[in-house]
C-alpha positions in Angstrom: 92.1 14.6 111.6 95.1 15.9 114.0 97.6 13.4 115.0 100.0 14.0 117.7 102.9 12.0 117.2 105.5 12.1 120.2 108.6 10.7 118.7 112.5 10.8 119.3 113.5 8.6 116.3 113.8 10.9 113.3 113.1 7.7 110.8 110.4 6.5 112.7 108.9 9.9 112.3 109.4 10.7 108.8 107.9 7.6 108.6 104.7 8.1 109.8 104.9 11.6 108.4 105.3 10.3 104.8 102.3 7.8 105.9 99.7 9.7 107.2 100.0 13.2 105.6 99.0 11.7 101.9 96.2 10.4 103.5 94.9 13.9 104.8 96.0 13.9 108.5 97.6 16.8 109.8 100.9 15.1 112.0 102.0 17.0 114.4 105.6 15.8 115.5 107.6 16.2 118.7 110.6 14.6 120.2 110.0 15.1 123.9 107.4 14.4 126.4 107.2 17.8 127.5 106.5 19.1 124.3 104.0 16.8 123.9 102.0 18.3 126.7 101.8 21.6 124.8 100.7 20.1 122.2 97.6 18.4 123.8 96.8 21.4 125.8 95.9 23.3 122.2 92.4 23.7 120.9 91.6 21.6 119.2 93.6 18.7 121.0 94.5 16.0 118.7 92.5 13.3 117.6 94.9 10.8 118.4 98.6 10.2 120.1 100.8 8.1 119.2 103.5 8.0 121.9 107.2 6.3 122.0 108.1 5.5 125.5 111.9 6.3 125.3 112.4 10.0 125.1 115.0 12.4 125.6 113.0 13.5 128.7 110.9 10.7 130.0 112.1 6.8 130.1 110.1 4.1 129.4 108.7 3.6 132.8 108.0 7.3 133.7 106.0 7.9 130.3 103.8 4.9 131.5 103.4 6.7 134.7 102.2 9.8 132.8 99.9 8.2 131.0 96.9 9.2 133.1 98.1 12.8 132.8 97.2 11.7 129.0 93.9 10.6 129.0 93.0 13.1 131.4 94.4 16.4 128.7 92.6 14.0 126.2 89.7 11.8 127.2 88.7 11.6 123.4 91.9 10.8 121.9 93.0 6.8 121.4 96.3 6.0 122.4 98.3 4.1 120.4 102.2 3.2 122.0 105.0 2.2 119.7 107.7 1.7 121.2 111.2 -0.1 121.1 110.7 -0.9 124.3 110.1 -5.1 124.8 110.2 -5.4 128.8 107.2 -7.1 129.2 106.3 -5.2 132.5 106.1 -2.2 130.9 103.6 -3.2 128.2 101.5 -4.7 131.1 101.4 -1.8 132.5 100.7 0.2 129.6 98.3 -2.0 128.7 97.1 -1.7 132.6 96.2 1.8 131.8 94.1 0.9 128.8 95.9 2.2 126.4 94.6 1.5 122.8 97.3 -0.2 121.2 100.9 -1.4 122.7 103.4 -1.3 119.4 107.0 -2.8 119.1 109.1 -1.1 117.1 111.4 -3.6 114.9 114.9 -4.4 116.8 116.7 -1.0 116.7 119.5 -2.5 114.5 117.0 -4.0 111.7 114.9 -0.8 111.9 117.2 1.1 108.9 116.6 -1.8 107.1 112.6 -2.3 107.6 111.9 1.4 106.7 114.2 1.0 103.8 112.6 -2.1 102.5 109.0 0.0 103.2 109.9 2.4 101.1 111.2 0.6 98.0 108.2 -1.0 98.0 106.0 2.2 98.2 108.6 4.3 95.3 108.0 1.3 93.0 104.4 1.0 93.5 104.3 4.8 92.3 106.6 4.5 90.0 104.4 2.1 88.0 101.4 4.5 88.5 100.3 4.4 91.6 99.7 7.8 93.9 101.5 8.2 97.2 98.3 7.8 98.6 97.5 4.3 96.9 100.9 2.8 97.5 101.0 3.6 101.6 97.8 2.5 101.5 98.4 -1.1 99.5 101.4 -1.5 101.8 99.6 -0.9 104.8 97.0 -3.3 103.7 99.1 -5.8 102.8 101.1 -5.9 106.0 98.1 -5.8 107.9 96.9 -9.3 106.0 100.2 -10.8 107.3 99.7 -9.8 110.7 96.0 -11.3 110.6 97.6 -14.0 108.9 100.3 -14.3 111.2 98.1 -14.0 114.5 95.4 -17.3 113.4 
């Protein structure tokens, strides 16, 4: 599995670097809309985008706009926004465009501090044993029960 990650926040996308490539996905990263596009034009096109709205090259609403241009390169790919982006006309229209998931990035000034805390968590679940592999994945699962949790 190929995923195209289009991404101007180095954390953010060591992040889901560190995440997903112990898990056997090949993450392709970029930091600008544009490049983006090259990337989605390649055979084989990824299997899935995961797109920030507020790039060097394209704001927030523009990326919305070029959405379409999206789905079209890659009618089989989900996509899934995260973004730190929390106007809630933009997610409508993100949303509006059926996008696969709309994802809020943590406050920009807590988000040090939440990949911080992610990753103590995952370097002491291996250090007691576990593989990079099982520790993302026990963190992932565990934040995913609070969010069920959180959304009943």
């Amino acid at each position: 599995m190929t995923i195209l990650v289009v991404e101007d926040d180095k954390l953010m996308g060591e992040l889901l670097e560190r995440m997903l490539e112990p898990l056997g996905v090949k993450v392709i990263l970029v930091k600008e809309l544009s490049l983006g596009f090259i990337e989605m034009t390649r055979v084989p096109p990824p299997d899935l985008i995961i797109l920030d709205l507020g790039l060097p090259d394209s704001q927030s609403p523009d990326t919305v706009n070029r959405i379409p241009e999206i789905q079209k390169l890659n009618p089989n790919a989900p996509i899934i926004v995260l973004t730190g982006n929390t106007e809630e006309k933009i997610e409508q229209a993100a949303r509006a465009l059926k996008v696969d998931e709309y994802i809020i990035k943590p406050h920009m000034n807590r988000q040090a501090d939440t990949y911080q805390a992610l990753w103590k968590v995952i370097h002491a679940r291996m250090a007691k044993g576990q593989t990079m592999n099982e520790a993302v994945t026990a963190v992932y699962d565990r934040l995913n029960t609070l969010v069920n949790e959180k959304a009943k």
